[in-house]
TIKOL-186357 format. One line per 4 residues: number of its first residue (from 0); for each residue x, y, z of C-alpha. Coordinates in nm, 2 decimals, m for minus. Example, Ala and Ser with C-alpha at 12.3 -4.5 7.8 and 13.67 -1.06 7.14 Angstrom:
% residues 2
0	1.23 m0.45 0.78; 1.37 m0.11 0.71
***
This chain:
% residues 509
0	m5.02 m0.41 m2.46; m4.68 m0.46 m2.42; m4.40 m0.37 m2.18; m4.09 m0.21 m2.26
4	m3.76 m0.08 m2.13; m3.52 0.22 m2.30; m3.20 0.24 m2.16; m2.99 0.53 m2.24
8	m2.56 0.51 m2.18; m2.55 0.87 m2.16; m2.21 1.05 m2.13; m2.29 1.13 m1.74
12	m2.59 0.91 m1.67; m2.73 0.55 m1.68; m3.11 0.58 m1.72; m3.36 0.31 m1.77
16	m3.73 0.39 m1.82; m4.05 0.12 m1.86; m4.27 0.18 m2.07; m4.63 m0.01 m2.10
20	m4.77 0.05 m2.46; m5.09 0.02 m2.63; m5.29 0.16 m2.90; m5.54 0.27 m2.63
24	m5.33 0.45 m2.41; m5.03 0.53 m2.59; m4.70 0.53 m2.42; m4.73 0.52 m2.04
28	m4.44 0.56 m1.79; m4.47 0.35 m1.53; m4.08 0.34 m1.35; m3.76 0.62 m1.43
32	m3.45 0.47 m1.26; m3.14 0.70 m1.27; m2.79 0.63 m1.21; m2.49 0.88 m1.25
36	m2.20 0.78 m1.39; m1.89 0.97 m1.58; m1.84 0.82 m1.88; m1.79 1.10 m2.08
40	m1.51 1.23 m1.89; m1.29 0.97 m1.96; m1.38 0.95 m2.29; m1.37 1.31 m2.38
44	m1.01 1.34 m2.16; m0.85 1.01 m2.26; m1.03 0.86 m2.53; m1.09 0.54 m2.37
48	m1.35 0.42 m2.12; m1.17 0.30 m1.81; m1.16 m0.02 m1.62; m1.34 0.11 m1.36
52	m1.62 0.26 m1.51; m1.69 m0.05 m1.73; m1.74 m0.25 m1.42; m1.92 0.02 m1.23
56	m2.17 0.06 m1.59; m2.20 m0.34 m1.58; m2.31 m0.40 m1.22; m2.58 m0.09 m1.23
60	m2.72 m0.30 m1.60; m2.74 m0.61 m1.40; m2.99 m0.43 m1.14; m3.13 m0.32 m1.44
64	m3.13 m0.65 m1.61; m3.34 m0.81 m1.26; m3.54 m0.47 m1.28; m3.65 m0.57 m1.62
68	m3.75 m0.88 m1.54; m3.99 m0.82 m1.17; m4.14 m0.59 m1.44; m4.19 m0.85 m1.70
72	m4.06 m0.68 m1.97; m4.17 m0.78 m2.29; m3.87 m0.59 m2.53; m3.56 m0.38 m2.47
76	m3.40 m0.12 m2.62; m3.02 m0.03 m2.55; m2.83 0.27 m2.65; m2.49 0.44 m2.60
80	m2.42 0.78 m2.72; m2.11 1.02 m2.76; m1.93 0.84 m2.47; m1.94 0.54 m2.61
84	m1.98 0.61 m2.97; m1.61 0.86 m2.96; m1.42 0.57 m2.73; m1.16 0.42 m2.92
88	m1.22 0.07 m2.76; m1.59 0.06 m2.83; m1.61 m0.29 m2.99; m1.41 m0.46 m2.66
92	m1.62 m0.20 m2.39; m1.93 m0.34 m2.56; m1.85 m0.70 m2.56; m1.72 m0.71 m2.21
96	m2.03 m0.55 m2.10; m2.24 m0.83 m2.30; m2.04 m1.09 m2.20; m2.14 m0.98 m1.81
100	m2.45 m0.86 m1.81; m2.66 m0.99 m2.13; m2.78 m0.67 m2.23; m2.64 m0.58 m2.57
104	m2.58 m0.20 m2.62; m2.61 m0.07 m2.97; m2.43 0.28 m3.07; m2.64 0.55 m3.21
108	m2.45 0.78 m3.44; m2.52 1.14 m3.31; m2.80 1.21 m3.62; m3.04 0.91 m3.52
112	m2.94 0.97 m3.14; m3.09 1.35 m3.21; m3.37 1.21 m3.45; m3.49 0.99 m3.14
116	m3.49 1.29 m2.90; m3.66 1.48 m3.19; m3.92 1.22 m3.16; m3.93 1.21 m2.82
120	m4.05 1.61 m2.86; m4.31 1.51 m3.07; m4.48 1.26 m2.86; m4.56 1.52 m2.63
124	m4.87 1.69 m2.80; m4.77 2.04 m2.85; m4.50 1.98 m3.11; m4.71 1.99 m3.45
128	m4.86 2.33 m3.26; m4.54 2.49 m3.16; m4.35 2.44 m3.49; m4.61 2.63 m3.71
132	m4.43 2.92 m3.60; m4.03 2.98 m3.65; m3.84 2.70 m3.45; m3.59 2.60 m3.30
136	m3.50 2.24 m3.12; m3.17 2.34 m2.89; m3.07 1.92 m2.81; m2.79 1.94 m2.53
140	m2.61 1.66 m2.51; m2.25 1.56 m2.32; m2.07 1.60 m2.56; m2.18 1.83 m2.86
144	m2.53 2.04 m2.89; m2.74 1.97 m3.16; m2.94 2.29 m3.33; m3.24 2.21 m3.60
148	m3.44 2.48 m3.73; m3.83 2.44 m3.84; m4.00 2.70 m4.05; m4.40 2.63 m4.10
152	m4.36 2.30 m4.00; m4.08 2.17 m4.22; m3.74 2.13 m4.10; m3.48 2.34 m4.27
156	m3.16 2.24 m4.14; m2.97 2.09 m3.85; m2.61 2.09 m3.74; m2.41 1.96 m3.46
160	m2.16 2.16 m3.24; m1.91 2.03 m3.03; m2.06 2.22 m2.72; m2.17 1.94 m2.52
164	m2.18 2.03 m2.10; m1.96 1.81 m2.02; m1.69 1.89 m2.29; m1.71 2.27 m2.21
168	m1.68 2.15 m1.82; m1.38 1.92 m1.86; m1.23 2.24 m2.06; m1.31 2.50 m1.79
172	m1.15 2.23 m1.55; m0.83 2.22 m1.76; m0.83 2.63 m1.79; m0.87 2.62 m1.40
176	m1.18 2.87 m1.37; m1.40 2.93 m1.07; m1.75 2.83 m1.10; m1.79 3.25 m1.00
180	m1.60 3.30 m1.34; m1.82 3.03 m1.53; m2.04 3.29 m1.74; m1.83 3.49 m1.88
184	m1.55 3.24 m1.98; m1.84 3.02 m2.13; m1.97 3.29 m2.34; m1.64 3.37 m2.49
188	m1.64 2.99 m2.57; m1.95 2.92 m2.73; m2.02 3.28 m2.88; m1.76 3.21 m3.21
192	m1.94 2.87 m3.30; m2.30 2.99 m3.26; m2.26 3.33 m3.46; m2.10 3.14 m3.77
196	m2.41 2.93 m3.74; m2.67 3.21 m3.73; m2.44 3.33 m4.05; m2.47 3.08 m4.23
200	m2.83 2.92 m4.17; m2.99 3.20 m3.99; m3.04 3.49 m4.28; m3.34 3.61 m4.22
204	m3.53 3.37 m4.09; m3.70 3.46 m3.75; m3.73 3.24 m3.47; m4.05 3.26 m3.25
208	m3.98 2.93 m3.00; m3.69 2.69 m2.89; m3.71 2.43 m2.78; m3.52 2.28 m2.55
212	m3.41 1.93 m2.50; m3.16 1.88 m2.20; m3.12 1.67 m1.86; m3.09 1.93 m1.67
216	m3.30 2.28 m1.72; m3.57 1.99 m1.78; m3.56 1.87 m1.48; m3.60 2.18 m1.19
220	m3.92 2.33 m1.43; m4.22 2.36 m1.20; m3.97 2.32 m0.86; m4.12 2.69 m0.75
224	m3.80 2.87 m0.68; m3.62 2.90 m1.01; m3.85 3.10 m1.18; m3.89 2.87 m1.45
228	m4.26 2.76 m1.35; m4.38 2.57 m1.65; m4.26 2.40 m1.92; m4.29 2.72 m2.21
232	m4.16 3.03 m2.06; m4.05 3.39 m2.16; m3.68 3.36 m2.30; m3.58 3.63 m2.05
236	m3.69 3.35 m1.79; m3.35 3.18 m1.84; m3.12 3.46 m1.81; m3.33 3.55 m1.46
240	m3.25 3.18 m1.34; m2.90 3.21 m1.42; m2.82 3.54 m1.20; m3.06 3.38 m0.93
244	m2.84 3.09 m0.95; m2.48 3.22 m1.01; m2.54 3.44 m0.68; m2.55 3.11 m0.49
248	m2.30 2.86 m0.37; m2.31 2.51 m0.58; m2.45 2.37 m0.25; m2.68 2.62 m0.19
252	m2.78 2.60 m0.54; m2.81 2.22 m0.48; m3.02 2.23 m0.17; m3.27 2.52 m0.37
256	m3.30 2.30 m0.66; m3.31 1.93 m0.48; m3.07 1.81 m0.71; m2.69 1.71 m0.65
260	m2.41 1.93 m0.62; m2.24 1.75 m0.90; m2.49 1.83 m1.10; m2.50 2.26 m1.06
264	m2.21 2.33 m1.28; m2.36 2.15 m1.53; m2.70 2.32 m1.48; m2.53 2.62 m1.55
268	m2.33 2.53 m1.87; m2.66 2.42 m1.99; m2.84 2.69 m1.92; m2.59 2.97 m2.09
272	m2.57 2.80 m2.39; m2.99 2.82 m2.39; m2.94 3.20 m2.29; m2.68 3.26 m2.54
276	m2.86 3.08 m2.84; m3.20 3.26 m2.74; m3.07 3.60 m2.78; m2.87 3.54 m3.10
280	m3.19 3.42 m3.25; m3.39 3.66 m3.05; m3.65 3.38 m2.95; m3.96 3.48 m2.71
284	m4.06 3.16 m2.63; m3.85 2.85 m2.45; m4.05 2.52 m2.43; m3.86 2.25 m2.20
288	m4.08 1.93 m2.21; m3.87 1.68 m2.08; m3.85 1.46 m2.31; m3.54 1.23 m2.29
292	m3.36 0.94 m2.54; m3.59 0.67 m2.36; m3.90 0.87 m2.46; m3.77 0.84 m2.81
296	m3.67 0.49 m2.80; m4.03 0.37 m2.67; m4.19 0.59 m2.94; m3.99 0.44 m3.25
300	m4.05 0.10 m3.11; m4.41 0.15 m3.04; m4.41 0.30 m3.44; m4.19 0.02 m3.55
304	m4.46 m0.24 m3.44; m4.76 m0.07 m3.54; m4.90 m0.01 m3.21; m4.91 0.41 m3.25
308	m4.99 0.59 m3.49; m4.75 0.87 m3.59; m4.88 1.23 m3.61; m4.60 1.35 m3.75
312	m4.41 1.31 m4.09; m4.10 1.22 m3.97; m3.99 1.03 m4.36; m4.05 1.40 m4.48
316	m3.81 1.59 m4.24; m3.52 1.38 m4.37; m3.61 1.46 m4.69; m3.67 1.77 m4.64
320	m3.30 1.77 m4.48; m3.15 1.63 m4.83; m3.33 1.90 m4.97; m3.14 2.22 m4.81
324	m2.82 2.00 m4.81; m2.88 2.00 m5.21; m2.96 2.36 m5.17; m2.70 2.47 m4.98
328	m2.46 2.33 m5.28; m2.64 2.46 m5.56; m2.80 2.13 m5.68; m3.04 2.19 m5.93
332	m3.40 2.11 m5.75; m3.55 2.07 m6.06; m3.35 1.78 m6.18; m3.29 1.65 m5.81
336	m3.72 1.59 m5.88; m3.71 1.46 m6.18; m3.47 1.20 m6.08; m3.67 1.15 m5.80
340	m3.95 1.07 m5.99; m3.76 0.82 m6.25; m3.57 0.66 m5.98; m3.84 0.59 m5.73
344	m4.09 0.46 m6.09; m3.80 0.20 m6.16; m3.77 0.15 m5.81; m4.15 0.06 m5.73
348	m4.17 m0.13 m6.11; m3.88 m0.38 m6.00; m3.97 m0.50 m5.61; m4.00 m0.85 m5.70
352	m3.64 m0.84 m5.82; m3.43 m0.60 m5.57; m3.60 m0.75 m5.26; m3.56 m0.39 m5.09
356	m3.81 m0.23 m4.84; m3.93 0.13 m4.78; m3.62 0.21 m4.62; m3.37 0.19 m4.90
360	m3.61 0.36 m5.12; m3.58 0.66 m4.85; m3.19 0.61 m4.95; m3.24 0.59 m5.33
364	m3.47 0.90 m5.27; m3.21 1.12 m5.07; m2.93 1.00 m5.33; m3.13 1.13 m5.63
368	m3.15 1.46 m5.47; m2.77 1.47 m5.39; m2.67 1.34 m5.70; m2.47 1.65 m5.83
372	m2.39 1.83 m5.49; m2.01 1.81 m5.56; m2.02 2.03 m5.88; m1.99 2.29 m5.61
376	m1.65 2.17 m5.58; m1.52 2.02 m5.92; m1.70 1.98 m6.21; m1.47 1.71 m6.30
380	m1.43 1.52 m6.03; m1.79 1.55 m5.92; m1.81 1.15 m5.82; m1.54 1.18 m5.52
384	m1.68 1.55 m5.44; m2.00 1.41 m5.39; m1.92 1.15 m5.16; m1.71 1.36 m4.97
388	m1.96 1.60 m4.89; m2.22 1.36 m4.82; m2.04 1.18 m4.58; m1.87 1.52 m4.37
392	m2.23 1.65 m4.38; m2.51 1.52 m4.10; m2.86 1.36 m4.24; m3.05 1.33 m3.94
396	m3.23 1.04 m3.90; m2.92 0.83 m4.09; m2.70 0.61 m3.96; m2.35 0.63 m4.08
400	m2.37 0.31 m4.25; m2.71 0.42 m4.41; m2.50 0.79 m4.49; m2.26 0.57 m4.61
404	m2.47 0.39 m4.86; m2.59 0.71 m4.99; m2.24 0.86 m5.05; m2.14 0.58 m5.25
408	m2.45 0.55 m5.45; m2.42 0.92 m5.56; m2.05 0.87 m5.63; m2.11 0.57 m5.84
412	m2.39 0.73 m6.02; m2.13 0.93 m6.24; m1.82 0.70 m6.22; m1.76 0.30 m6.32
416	m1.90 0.07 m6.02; m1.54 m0.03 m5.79; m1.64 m0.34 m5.66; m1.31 m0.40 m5.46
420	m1.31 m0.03 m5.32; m1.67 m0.06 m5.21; m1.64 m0.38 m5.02; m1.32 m0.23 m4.88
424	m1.48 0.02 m4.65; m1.47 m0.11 m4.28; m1.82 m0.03 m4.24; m1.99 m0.17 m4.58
428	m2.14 m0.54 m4.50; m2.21 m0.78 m4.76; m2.60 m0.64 m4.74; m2.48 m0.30 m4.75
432	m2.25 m0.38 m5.04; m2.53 m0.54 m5.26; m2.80 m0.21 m5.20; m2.51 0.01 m5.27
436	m2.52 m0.20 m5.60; m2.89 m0.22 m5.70; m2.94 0.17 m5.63; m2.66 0.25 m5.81
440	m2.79 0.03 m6.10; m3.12 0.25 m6.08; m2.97 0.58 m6.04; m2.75 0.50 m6.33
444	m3.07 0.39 m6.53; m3.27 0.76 m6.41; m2.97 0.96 m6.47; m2.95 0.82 m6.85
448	m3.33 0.92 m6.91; m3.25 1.27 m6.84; m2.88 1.30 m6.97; m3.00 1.63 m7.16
452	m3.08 1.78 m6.81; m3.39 1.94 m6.96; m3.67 1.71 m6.79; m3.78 1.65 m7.09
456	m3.99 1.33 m6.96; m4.34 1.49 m6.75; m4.45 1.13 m6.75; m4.24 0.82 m6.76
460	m4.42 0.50 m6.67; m4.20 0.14 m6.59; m4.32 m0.26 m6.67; m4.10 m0.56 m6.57
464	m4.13 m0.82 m6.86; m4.00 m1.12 m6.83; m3.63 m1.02 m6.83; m3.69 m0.72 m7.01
468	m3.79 m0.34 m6.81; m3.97 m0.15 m7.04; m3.94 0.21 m7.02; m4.23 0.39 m7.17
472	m4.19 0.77 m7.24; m4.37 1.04 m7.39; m4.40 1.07 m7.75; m4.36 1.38 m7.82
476	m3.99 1.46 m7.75; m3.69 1.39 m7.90; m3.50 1.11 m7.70; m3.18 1.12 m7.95
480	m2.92 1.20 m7.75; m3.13 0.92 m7.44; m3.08 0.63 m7.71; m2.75 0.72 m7.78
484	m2.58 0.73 m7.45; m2.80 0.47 m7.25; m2.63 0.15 m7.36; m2.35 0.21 m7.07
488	m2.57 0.29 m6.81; m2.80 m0.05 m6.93; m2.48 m0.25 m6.87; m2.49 m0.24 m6.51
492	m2.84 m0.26 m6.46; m2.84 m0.57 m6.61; m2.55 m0.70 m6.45; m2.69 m0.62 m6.10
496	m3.04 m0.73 m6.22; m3.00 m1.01 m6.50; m3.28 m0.78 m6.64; m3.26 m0.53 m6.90
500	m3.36 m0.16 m6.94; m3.52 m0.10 m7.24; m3.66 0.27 m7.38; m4.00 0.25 m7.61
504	m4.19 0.59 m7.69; m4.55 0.58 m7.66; m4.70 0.48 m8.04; m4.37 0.33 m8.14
508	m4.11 0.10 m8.04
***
């Protein structure tokens, strides 16, 4: 068994949860400490974190910190989200708070913070169940909302909207409306962004269940006078709870729902943009099962370790992600497989060589189906196309960095390897530099197998030789125009590898 702590740097609140873990039990809560504090308001208003609230955020981790340790804690996990991942003094914020308190805060980028809380969901039980049917996972944040869609159990598509409670509060503040005036104003704000997303990823696809992932709705289910009495409820529930509340001060609304004042505007923004997304998708059901950030964070770990079991494919949701992405602009499927298949054959044949792991053959996977997005755009310059699109469009469960990596691997797939521009991207570390190199090599390698675009290769097998890859394919086609054009794409590979491609036919040589 072992003990661990999540703690979430949330745009309005500090939270810390333990966790013991075991293969027995699974993942057991044993302590939720809460702390609010504004981050995101300065953030979202100024762009910078104040002084204030960086020593007010350090003192609360150090009572965390002695917290951790009367529990005995075994591991930690730390995580900042759009507050501190939008500040523009992230580096120095995080150092400071380091350098005082000894807890080291990593920065999510919004598509693993969402793939977390994605996971947190399906820790719970119900989730394979629920997303048999049409579904969809509403993830409130601070600063944007994050909308994923499920149909039979696959996930279709996700994307991110700046509609976070806090932002839309701070903007109400600056437009000077009354809390009375709340609903109407907000519907006018939100409606625009979430009818161009039911146009362009809704079509007729029907949506039986949301689900809903907030701090707030979340937490008054079950408190016996909102209505909202269990976790799944009828849609129409919300839009009940919202006249029941609007019809009461914010302190009466406070003292109703035992929670503070503070924290009923936000309730409310939360609960419209639930409302207003349910009947645009024309949902029955709303599950709200609490899960939070931490509950994601404990569940990767515990996966991470080996100490669950996953029930879920999570590897095949973000693959399934690249898949509509490639869809979306016009990639061929056909080819994105059979580069697939190539790619991930080389990739498996030379392990002893590229000393990558199952990670970055996720990456070479999602590259080979994006390799030709950005003939939507230009036909010609389909390298830089490619990486444009790839890194202004959300992966969830990528990091930047790991986005990153993608992007250039697709870009360098059709274009000469820049070693200079590569290694001049702020983000791109030595280690990141060197798998942008092998998977390009690879890539380079699949794409020349299939230059025809005909998939002419059903079976194509790969054996490391001394320093020689032999390529063995089927006998029976006509690999011309393969032979011909394959030198170039050798080059590199043997460059990268000090080992080189060769093509043999079955029977010959």
């Amino acid at each position: 068994m072992k003990t661990f702590a999540a703690i979430d740097v949330g745009s309005y609140e500090l939270a810390m949860k333990i966790f013991e873990i075991s293969a027995e039990n699974g993942l057991k809560e044993i302590d939720h400490i809460r702390h609010r504090i504004d981050l995101g308001t300065d953030t979202f208003a100024t762009g910078k974190i104040s002084y204030e609230r960086v020593d007010e955020l350090s003192r609360v981790l150090r009572e965390y910190r002695d917290t951790m340790k009367s529990y005995r804690v075994d591991d930690y996990t730390a995580y900042g989200t759009s507050a501190i991942r939008e500040t523009e003094n992230t580096a120095i914020v995080l150092d400071q708070i380091a350098q005082r308190t000894g807890i080291r805060i990593g920065v999510v980028s919004n598509s693993e913070q969402r793939f977390l809380n994605y996971k947190a969901i399906a820790s719970r039980g119900r989730f394979n169940k629920v997303v048999e049917k049409g579904t969809a996972i509403v993830d409130i944040g601070g600063g944007s909302i994050q909308i994923s869609l499920f149909d039979k159990d696959a996930l279709v598509t996700t994307q991110n909207l700046r509609l976070g409670v806090l932002r839309l509060q701070d903007q109400l503040g600056r437009l000077n409306v009354s809390p009375r005036h709340y609903g109407e104003i907000l519907d006018e704000m939100v409606s625009s962004q979430i009818m161009v997303f039911k146009k362009l990823h809704m079509k007729e696809r029907q949506i039986e269940n949301i689900i809903v992932v907030d701090d707030y709705i979340s937490s008054i289910v079950g408190k016996g006078v909102t209505g909202l009495e269990d976790s799944s409820v009828e849609a129409s529930a919300v839009e009940r709870f919202l006249e029941r509340i609007h019809s009461k001060s914010s302190q009466q609304a406070a003292k109703a729902l035992d929670i503070p004042e503070e924290n009923v505007p936000l309730l409310y923004i939360s609960g419209v943009l639930v409302n207003r997304i349910a009947k645009m998708m024309d949902a029955k059901m709303i599950w709200a099962p609490g899960a939070t950030l931490c509950d994601g964070m404990a569940y990767e770990y515990a996966q991470k370790h080996k100490i669950i079991k996953e029930e879920h494919d999570f590897e095949q949701d973000i693959i399934a992600c690249a898949q509509n992405i490639s869809k979306r602009y016009m990639g061929s499927k056909r080819r994105g497989e059979t580069l697939e298949k190539i790619a991930m054959t080389i990739f498996d044949s030379m392990k002893k060589v590229h000393g990558l792991g199952k990670r970055e053959g996720l990456l070479l996977r999602i590259a080979t189906l994006l390799h030709d997005c950005g003939k939507y755009i230009s036909l010609v310059n389909l390298g830089e196309c490619s990486y444009n699109i790839i890194m202004s469009t959300e992966i969830i469960g990528l990091s930047h960095k790991e986005r990153e990596i993608v992007a250039n691997v697709v870009k360098y797939n059709h274009i000469d390897f820049n070693y200079r521009e590569v290694t001049g991207s702020g983000s791109i570390d030595r280690d990141a530099y060197l798998t942008i190199a092998k998977l390009t090599a690879i890539l380079k390698v699949a794409n020349g197998l299939d230059r025809s675009h005909k998939q002419k290769f059903k079976d194509v097998k790969a054996t490391l030789k001394e320093r020689e890859l032999i390529i063995t394919l089927d006998d029976s086609v006509d690999i011309t125009l393969e032979k011909g054009l394959f030198t170039r794409r050798s080059d590199f590979f043997e460059e990268v590898y000090s080992v080189r491609p060769v093509i043999r036919q079955r029977g010959g040589v």
